[in-house]
Rosetta silent file (secondary structure, phi, psi, omega in degrees, C-alpha in Angstrom):
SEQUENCE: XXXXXXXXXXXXXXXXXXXXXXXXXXXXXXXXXXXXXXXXXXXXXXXXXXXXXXXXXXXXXXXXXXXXXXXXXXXXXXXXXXXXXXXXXXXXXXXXXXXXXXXXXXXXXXXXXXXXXXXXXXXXXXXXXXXXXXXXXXXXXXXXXXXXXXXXXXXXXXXXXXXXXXXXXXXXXXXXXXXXXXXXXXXXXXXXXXXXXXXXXXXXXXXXXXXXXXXXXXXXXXXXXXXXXXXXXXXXXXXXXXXXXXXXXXXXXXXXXXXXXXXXXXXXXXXXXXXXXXXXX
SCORE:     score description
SCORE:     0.000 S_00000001
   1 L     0.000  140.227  169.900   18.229  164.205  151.876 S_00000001
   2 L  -115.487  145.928  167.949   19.301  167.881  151.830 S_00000001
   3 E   -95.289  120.710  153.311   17.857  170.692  154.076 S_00000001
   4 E  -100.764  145.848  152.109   17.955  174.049  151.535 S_00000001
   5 E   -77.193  152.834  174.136   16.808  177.820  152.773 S_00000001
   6 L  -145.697  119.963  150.381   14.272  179.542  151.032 S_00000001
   7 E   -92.095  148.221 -166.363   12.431  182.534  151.057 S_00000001
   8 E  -104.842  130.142  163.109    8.402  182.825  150.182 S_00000001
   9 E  -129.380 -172.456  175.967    7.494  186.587  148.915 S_00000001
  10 E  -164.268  140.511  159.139    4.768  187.829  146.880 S_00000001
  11 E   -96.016  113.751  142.939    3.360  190.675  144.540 S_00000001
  12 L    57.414   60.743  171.964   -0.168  191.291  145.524 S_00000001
  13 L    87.507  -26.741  174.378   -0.825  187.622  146.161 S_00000001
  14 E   -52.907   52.922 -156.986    1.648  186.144  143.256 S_00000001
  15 E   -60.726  154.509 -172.194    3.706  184.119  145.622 S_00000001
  16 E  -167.686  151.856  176.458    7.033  182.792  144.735 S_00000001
  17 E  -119.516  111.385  174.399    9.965  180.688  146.371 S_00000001
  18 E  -104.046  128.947 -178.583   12.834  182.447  146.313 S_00000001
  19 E  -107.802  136.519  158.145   16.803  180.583  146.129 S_00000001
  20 E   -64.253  119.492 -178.539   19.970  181.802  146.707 S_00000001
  21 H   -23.632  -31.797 -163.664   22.476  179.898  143.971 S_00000001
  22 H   -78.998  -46.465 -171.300   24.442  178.097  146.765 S_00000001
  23 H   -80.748   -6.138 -150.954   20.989  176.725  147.979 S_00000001
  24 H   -96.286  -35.307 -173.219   19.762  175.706  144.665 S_00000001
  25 H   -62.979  -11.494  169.466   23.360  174.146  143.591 S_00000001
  26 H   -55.815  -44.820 -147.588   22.586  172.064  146.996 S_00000001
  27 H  -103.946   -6.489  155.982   19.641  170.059  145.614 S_00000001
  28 L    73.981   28.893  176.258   21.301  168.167  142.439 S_00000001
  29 L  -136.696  153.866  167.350   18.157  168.706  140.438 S_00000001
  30 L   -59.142  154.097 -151.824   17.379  170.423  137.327 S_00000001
  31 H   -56.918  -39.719  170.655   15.774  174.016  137.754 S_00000001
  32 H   -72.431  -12.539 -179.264   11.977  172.559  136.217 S_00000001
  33 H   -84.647  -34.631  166.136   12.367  169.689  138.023 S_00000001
  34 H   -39.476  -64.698  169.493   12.789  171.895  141.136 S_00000001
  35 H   -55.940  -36.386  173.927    9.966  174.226  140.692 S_00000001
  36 H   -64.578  -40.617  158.499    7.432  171.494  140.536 S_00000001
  37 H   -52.216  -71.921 -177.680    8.749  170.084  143.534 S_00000001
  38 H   -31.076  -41.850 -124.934    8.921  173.602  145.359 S_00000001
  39 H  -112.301  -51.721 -138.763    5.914  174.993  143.669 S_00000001
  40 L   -64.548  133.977  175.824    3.472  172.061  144.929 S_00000001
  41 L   -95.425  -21.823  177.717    0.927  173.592  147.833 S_00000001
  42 L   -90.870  -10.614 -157.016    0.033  170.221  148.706 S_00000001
  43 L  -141.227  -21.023 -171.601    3.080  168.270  148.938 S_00000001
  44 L  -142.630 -138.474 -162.028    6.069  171.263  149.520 S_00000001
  45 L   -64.077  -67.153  172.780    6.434  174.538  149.868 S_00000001
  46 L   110.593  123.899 -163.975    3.803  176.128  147.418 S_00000001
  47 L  -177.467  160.934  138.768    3.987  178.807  144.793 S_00000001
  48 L   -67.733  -40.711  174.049    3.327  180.161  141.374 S_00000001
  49 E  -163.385  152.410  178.072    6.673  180.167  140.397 S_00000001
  50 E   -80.013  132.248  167.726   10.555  179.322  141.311 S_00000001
  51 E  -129.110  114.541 -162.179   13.172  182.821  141.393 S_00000001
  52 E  -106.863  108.653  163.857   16.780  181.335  141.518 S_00000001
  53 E   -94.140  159.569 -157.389   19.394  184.226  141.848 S_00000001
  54 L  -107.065    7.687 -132.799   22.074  184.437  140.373 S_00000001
  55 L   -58.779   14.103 -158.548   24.699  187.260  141.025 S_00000001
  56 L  -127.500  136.519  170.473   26.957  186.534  137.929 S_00000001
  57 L  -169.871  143.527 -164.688   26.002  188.214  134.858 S_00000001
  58 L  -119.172   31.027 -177.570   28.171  189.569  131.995 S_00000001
  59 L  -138.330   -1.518 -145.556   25.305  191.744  130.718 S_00000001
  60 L  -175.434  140.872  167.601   23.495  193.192  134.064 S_00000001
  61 L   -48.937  -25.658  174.613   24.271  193.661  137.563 S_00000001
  62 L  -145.023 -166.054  168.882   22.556  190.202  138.235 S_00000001
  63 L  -165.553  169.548 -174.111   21.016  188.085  136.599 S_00000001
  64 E  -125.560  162.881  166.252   17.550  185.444  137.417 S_00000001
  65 E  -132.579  102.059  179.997   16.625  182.176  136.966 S_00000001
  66 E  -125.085  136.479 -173.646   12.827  181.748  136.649 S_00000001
  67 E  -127.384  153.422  168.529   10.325  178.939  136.139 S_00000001
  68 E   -98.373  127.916  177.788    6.835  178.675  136.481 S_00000001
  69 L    17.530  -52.023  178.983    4.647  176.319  138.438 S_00000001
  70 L  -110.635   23.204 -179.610    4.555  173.468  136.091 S_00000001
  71 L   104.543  -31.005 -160.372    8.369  173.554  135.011 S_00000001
  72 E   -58.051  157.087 -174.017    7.570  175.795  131.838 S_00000001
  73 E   -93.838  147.977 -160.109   10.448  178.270  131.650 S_00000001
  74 L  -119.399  125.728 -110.406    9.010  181.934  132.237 S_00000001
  75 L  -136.617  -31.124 -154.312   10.836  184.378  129.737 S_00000001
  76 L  -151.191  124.522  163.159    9.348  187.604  132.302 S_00000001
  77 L  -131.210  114.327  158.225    7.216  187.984  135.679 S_00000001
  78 H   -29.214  -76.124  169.202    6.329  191.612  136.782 S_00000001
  79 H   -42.679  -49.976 -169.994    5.554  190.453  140.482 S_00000001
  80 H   -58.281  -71.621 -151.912    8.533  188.000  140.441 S_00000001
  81 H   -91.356   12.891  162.562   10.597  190.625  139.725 S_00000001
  82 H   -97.564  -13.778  148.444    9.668  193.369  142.067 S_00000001
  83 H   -44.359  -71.499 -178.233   10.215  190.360  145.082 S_00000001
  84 H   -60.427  -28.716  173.667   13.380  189.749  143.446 S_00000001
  85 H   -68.221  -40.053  154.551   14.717  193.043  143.447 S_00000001
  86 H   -77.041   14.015 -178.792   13.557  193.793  146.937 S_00000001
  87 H   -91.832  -73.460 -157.515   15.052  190.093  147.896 S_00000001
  88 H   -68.698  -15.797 -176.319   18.750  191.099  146.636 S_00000001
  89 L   -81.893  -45.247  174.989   18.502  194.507  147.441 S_00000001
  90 L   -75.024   14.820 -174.818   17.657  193.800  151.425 S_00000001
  91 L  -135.064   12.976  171.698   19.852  191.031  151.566 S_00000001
  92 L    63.081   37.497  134.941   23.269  193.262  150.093 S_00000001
  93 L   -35.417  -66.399  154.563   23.214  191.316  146.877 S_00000001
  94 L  -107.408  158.557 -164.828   23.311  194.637  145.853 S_00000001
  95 L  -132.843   33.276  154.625   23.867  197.454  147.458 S_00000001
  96 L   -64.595   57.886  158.285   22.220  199.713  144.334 S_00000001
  97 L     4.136  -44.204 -174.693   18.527  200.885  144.669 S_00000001
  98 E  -142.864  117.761 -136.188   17.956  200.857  140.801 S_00000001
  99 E  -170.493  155.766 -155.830   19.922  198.190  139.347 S_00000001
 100 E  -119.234  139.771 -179.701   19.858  195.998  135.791 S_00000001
 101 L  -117.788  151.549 -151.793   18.634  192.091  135.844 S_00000001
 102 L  -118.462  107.359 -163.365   19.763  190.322  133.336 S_00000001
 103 E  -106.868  152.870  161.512   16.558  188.186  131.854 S_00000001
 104 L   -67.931   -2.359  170.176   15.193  185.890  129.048 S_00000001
 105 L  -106.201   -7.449  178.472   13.388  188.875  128.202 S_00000001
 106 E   120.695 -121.694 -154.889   16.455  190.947  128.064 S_00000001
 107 L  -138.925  135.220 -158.212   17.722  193.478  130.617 S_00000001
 108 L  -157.075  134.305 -159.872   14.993  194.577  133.061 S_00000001
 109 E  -151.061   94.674  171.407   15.877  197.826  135.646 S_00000001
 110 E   -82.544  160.003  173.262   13.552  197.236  138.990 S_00000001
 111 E  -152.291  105.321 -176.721   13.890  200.511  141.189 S_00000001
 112 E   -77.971  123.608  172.523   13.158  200.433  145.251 S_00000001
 113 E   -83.984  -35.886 -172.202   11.226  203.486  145.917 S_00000001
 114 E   178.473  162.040 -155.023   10.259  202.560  149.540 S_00000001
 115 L   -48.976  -26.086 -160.442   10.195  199.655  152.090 S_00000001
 116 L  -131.878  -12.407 -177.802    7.694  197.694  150.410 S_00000001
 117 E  -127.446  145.932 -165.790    7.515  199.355  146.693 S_00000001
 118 E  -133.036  125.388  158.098    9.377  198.770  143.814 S_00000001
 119 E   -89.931  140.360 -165.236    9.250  200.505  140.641 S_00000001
 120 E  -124.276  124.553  155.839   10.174  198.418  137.465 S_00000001
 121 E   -84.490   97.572 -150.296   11.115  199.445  133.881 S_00000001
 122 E   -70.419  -34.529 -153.898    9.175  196.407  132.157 S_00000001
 123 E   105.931 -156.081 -155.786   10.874  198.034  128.556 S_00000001
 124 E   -98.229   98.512  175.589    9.730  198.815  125.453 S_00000001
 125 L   -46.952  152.727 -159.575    6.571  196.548  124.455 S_00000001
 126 E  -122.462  131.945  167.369    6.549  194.417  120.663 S_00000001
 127 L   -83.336  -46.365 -157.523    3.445  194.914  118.810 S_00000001
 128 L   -75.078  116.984 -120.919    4.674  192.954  116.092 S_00000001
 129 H   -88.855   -2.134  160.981    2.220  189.618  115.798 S_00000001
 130 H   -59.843  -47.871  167.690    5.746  187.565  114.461 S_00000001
 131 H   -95.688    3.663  159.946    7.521  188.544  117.186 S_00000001
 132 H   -54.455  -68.943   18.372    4.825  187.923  120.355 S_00000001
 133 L  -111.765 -146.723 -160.878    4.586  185.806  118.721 S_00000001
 134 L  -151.892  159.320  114.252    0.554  185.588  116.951 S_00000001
 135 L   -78.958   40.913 -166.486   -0.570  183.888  114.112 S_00000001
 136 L  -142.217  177.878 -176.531   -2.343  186.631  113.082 S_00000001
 137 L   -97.759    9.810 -150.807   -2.024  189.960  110.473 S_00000001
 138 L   170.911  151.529 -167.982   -2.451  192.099  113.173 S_00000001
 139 L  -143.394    5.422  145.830   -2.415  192.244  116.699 S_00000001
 140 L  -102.694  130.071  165.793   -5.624  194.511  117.497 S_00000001
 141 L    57.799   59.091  162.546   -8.977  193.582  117.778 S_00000001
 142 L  -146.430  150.407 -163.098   -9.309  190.499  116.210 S_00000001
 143 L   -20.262  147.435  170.845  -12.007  188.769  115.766 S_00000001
 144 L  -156.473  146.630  177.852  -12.134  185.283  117.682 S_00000001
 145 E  -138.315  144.651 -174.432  -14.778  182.740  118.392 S_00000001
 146 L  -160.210  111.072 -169.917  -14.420  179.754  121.356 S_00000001
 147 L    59.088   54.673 -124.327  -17.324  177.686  122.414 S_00000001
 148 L    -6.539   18.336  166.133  -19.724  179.884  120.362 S_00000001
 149 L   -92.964  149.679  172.382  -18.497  183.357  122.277 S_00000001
 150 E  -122.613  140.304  171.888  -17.025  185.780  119.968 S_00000001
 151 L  -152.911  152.485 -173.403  -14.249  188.049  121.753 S_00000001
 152 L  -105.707  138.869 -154.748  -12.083  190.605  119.858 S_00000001
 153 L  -122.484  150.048  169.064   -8.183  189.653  120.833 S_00000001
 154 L  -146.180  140.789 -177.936   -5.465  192.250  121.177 S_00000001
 155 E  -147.737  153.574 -159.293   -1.995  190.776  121.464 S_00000001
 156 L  -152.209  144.353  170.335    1.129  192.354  122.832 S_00000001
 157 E  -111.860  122.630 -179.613    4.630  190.633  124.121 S_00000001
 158 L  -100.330   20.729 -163.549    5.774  192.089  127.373 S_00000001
 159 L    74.327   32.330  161.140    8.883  189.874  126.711 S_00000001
 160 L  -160.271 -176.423 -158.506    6.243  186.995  127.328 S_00000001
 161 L  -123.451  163.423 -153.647    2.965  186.719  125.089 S_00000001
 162 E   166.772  146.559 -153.924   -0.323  188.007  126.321 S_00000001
 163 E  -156.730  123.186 -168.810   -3.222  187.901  124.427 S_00000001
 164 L  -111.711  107.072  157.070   -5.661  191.051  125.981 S_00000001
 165 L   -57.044   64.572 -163.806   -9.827  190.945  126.479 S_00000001
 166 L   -90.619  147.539 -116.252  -11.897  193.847  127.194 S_00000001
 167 L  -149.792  120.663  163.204  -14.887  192.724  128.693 S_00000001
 168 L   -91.325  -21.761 -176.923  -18.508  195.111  130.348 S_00000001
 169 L   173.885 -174.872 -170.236  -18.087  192.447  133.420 S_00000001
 170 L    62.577   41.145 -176.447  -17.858  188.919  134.435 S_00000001
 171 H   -70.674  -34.018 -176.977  -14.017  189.228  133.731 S_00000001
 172 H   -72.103  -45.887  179.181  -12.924  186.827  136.865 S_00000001
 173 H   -79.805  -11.921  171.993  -15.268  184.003  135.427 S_00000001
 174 H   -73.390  -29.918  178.831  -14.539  184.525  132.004 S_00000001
 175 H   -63.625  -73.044  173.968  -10.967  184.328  132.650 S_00000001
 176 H   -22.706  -65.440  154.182  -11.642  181.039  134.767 S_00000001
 177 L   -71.079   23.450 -171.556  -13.766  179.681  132.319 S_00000001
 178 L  -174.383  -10.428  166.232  -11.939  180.186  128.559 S_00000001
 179 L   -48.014  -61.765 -169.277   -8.314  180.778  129.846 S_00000001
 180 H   -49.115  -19.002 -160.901   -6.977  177.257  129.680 S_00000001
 181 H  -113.134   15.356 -178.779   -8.032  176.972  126.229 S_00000001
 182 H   -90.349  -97.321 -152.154   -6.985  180.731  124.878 S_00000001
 183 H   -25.521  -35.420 -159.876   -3.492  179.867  126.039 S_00000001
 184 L  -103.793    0.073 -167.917   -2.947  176.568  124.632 S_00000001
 185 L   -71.863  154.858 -179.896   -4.994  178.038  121.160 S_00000001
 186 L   -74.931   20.238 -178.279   -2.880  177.240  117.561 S_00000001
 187 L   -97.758  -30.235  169.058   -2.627  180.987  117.344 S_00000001
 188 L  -112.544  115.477 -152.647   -0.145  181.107  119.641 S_00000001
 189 L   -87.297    1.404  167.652    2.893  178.966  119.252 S_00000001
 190 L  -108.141   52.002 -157.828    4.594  179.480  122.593 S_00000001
 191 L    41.564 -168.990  177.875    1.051  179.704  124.766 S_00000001
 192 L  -173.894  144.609  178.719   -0.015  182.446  125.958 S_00000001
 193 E  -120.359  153.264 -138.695   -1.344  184.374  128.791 S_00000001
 194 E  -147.381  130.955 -176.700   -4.906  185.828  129.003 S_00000001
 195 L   -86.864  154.010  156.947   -6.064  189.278  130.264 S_00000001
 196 L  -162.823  123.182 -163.944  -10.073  189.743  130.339 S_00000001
 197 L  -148.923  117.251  169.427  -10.375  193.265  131.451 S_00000001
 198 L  -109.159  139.797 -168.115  -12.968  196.030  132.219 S_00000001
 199 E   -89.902  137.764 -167.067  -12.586  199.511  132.052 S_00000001
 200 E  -101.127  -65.557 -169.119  -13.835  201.165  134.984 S_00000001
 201 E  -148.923 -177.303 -179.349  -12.969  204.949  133.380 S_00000001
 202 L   -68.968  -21.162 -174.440   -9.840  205.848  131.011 S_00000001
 203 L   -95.457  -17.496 -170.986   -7.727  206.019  134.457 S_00000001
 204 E  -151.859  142.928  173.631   -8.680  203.061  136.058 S_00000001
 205 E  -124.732  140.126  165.952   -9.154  199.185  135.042 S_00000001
 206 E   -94.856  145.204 -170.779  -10.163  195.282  136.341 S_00000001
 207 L  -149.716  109.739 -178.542   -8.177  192.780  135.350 S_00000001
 208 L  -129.349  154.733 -172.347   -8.286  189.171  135.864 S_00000001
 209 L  -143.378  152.776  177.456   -5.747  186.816  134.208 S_00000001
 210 E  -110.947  125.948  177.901   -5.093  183.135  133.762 S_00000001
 211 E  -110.321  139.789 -171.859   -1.229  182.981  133.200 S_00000001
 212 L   -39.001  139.990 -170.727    0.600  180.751  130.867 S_00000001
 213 L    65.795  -16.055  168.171    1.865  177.609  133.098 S_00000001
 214 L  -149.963   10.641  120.864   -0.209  178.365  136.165 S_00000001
 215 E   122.643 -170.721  172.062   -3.174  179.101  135.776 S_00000001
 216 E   -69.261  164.250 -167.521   -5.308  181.870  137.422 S_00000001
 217 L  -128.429  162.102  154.876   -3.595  184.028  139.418 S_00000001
 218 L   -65.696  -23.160  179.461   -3.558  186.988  141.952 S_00000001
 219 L  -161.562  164.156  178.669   -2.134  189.592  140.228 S_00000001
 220 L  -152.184  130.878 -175.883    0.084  188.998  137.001 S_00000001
 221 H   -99.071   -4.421  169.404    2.329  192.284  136.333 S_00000001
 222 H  -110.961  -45.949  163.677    3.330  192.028  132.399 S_00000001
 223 H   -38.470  -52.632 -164.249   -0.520  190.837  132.106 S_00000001
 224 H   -66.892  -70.992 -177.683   -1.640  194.580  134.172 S_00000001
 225 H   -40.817  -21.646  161.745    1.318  196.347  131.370 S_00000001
 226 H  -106.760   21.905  177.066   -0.386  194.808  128.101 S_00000001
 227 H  -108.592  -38.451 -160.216   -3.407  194.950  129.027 S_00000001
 228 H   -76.700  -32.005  162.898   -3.057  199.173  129.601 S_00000001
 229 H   -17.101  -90.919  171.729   -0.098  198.776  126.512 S_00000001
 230 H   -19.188  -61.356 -177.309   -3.641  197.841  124.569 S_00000001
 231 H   -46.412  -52.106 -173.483   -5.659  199.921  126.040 S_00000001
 232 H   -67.930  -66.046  167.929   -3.983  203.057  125.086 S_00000001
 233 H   -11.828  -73.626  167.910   -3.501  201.521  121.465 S_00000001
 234 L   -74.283   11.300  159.926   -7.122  201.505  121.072 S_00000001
 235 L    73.360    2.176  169.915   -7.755  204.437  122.547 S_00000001
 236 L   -51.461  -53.179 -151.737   -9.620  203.020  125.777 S_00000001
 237 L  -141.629  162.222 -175.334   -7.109  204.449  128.565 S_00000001
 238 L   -97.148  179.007 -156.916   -4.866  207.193  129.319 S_00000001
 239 L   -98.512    6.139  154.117   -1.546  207.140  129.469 S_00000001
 240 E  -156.088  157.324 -141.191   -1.154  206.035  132.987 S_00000001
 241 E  -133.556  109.277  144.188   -3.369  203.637  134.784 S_00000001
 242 E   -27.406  113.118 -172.580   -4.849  202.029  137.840 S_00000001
 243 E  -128.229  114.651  135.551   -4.858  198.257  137.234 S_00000001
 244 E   -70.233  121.828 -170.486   -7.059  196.126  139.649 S_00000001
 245 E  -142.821  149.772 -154.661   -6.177  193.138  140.079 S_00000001
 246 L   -53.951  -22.135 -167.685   -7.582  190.531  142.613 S_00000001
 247 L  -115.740    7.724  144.001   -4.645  190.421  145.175 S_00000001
 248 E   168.203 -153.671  172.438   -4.284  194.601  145.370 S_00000001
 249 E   -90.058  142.601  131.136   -3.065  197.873  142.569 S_00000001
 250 E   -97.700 -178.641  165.504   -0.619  198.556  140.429 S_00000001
 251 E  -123.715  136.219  162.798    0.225  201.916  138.456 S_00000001
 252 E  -135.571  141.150 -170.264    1.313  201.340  134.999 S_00000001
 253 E  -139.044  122.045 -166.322    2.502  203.790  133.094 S_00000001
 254 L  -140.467  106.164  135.241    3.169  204.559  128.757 S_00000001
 255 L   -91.486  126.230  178.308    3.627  207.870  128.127 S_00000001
 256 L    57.567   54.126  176.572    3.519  209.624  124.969 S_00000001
 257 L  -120.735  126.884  157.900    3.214  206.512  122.950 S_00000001
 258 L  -110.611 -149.062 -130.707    1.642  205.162  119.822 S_00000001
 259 L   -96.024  -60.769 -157.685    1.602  202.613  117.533 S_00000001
 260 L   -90.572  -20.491  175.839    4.942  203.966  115.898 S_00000001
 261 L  -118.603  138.062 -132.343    6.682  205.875  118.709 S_00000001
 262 L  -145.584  120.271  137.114    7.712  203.106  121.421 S_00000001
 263 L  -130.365 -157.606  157.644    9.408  203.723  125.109 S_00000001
 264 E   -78.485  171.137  175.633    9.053  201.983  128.306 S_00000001
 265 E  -101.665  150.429  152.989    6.532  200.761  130.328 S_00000001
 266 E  -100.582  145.316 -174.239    6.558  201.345  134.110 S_00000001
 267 E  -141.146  133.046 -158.860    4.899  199.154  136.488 S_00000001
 268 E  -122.296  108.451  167.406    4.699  200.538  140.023 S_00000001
 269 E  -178.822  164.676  165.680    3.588  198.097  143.431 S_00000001
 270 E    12.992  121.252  154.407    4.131  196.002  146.033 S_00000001
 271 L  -146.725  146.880  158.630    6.396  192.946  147.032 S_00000001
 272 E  -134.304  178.311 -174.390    6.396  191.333  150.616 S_00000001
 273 E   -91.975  177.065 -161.783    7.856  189.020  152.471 S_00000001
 274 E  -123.549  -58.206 -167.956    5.928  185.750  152.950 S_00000001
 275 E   179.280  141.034  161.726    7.563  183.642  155.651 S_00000001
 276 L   -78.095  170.158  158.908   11.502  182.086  155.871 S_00000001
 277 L   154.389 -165.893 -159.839   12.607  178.777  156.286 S_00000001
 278 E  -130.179   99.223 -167.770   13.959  175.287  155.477 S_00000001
 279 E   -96.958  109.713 -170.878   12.646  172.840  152.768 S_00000001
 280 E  -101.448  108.752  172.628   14.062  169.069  152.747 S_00000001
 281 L   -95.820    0.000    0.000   14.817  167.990  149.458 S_00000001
């Protein structure tokens, strides 16, 4: 048996166990085999997903290692990475404020604004339904029917796949009830994770989401960025946005964007700490 340290943080309820390389090279197991172990609330630690740093990167100031709940490899996490960024930054990983992470989604540039908030520049969002990817001609508003509900689908890759709902209400039980089987649908050949979202005004949004590999969640931060990504697309929302989300706010923000002229998105909130400590693997 090995004793490893670990820290538990969270965005807005999105909890995560975060290792230092040294600890993770400690436990002799592969990284999905880890996270399942880690990730268990009944049997370990407890989590939505495993964040393994990394400090060697030949493309980024760092670099991550992230898995989700059930092993699945996680390409992106908005919460996860405003944790991680306030993990390495308070713990002289870095000694940088605004700093480059080097990701399966590409190069990702978190920025600590203040003890507890971190701004992140998620990038530029892909429309195109080949490269979410979709199985569709189109990636607004289309048509869909599951268990005789018809919902209109908007799908957007935040450098993970996301498949967007608007909703007049019931969004937390629709999400509850019709996630698992959205995600796992033959439209999407890597899953997907599903927004159901009501607009409160052009400025402000609800948002509940069941995310690919774990299911619903408190807050999911590339879910709150396609869902207002969408929004604006269709003409729904402004170009920055309140996103409610069951475990607190973010601000996300796409400015002066359409279809055809593309920058980043910013997504602005929270990360705490959870509790320290010692895990025997």
């Amino acid at each position: 048996m090995t004793n490893i340290k670990f820290t538990k943080m969270n965005g807005l309820g999105n909890d995560f166990v975060i290792l230092d390389f040294e600890e993770y090279q400690k436990t002799k197991l592969a990284p999905d085999e880890l996270a399942i172990k880690l990730c268990n609330r009944n049997f370990c630690i407890g989590a939505d997903g495993l964040i393994i740093v990394n400090p060697n990167s030949n493309k980024a100031d760092i670099s991550w290692i992230f898995y989700n709940s059930d092993g699945s490899v996680a390409q992106m996490c908005g919460n996860g990475m405003r944790c991680f960024a306030k993990y390495v930054y308070d713990n002289k990983i870095t000694n940088k404020k605004e700093f480059s992470v080097e990701t399966k989604a590409g190069i990702i540039i978190p920025n600590i604004i203040s003890e507890n908030e971190v701004c992140v520049n998620m990038g530029i969002p892909i429309l195109e339904p080949n490269k979410i990817p979709c199985k569709t001609k189109t990636n607004l508003n289309i048509p869909y029917t599951i268990d005789n509900k018809e919902f209109l689908l908007n799908t957007v890759s935040m450098g993970n796949p996301h498949c967007v709902i608007f909703v007049k209400k019931d969004s937390k039980s629709l999400a509850t009830k019709y996630g698992a089987k959205i995600e796992v649908d033959t439209l999407f050949p890597e899953k997907t994770n599903v927004e159901f979202v009501e607009i409160l005004s052009k400025d402000e949004v609800v948002i509940n989401v069941w995310e690919r590999g774990c299911g619903i969640t408190s807050a999911c931060g590339t879910g709150a960025c396609a869902a207002v990504v969408v929004g604006i697309l269709n003409g729904f929302l402004n170009n920055c946005v309140k996103a409610n989300l069951p475990g607190g706010v973010l601000k996300i923000e796409w400015r002066e964007c359409t279809a055809d002229i593309k920058h980043s998105v910013f997504m602005t909130g929270r990360a705490d700490y959870s509790f320290i400590g010692e895990v025997i693997i």
